[in-house]
C-alpha positions as CSV (number, residue, x, y, z in Angstrom):
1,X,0.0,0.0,0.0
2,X,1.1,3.6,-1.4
3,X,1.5,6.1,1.6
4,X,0.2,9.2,0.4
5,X,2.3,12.4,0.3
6,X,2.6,14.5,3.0
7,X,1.0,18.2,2.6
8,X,2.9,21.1,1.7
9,X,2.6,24.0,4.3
10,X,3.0,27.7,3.0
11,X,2.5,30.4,5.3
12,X,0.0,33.1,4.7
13,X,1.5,36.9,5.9
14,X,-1.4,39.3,6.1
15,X,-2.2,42.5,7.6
16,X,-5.0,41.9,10.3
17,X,-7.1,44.6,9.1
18,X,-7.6,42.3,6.2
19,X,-8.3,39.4,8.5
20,X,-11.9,39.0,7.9
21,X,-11.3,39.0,4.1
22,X,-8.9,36.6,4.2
23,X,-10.8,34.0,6.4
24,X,-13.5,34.5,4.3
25,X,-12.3,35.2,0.7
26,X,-9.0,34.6,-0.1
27,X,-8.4,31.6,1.5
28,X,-11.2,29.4,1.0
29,X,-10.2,30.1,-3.0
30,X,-6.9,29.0,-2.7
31,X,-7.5,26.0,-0.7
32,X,-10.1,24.6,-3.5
33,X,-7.1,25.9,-6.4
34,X,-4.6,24.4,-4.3
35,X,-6.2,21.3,-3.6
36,X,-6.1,19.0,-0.5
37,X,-2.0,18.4,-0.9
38,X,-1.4,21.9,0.3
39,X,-2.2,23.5,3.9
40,X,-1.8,27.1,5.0
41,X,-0.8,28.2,8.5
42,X,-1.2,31.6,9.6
43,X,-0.6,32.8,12.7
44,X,-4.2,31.9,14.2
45,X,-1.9,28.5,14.8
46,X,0.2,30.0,17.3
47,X,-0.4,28.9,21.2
48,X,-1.4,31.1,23.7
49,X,1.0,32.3,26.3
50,X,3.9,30.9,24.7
51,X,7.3,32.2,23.0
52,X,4.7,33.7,19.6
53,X,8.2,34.5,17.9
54,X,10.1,31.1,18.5
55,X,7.1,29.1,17.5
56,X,6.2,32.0,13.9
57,X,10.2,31.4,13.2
58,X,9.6,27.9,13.2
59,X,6.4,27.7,11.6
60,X,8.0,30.0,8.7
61,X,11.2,27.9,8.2
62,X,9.1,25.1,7.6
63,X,7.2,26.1,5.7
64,X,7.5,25.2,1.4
65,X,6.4,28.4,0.0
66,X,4.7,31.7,1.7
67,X,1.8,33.9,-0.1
68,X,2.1,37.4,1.0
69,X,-1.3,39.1,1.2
């Protein structure tokens, strides 16, 4: 049995005044052109209380690719 490829994560950098748009425009129409290979983080992933800038460094240099909004 065929393992299936692991998702590619790009990071989405936006302004949060445009946070409402991009919840409910811009990424719901990249997801479906992206298709279910690909998964976006954005910084509604980080935890609460935590080191925000160790864990967005991380998250970042991890990442595969990064759309800038």
């Amino acid at each position: 049995m065929l393992t299936p490829p692991s998702p590619r994560t790009v990071f989405v950098s936006y302004s949060h005044q445009d946070l409402d748009w991009v919840k409910r425009d811009f990424l719901p129409q990249v997801r479906t052109a992206a298709g279910p290979s690909v998964e976006f983080w954005w910084d509604a992933g980080l935890t609460a209380n935590a080191k925000w800038t160790d864990q967005l460094e991380r998250q970042i240099a991890d990442c595969h690719g990064a759309i800038l909004v």
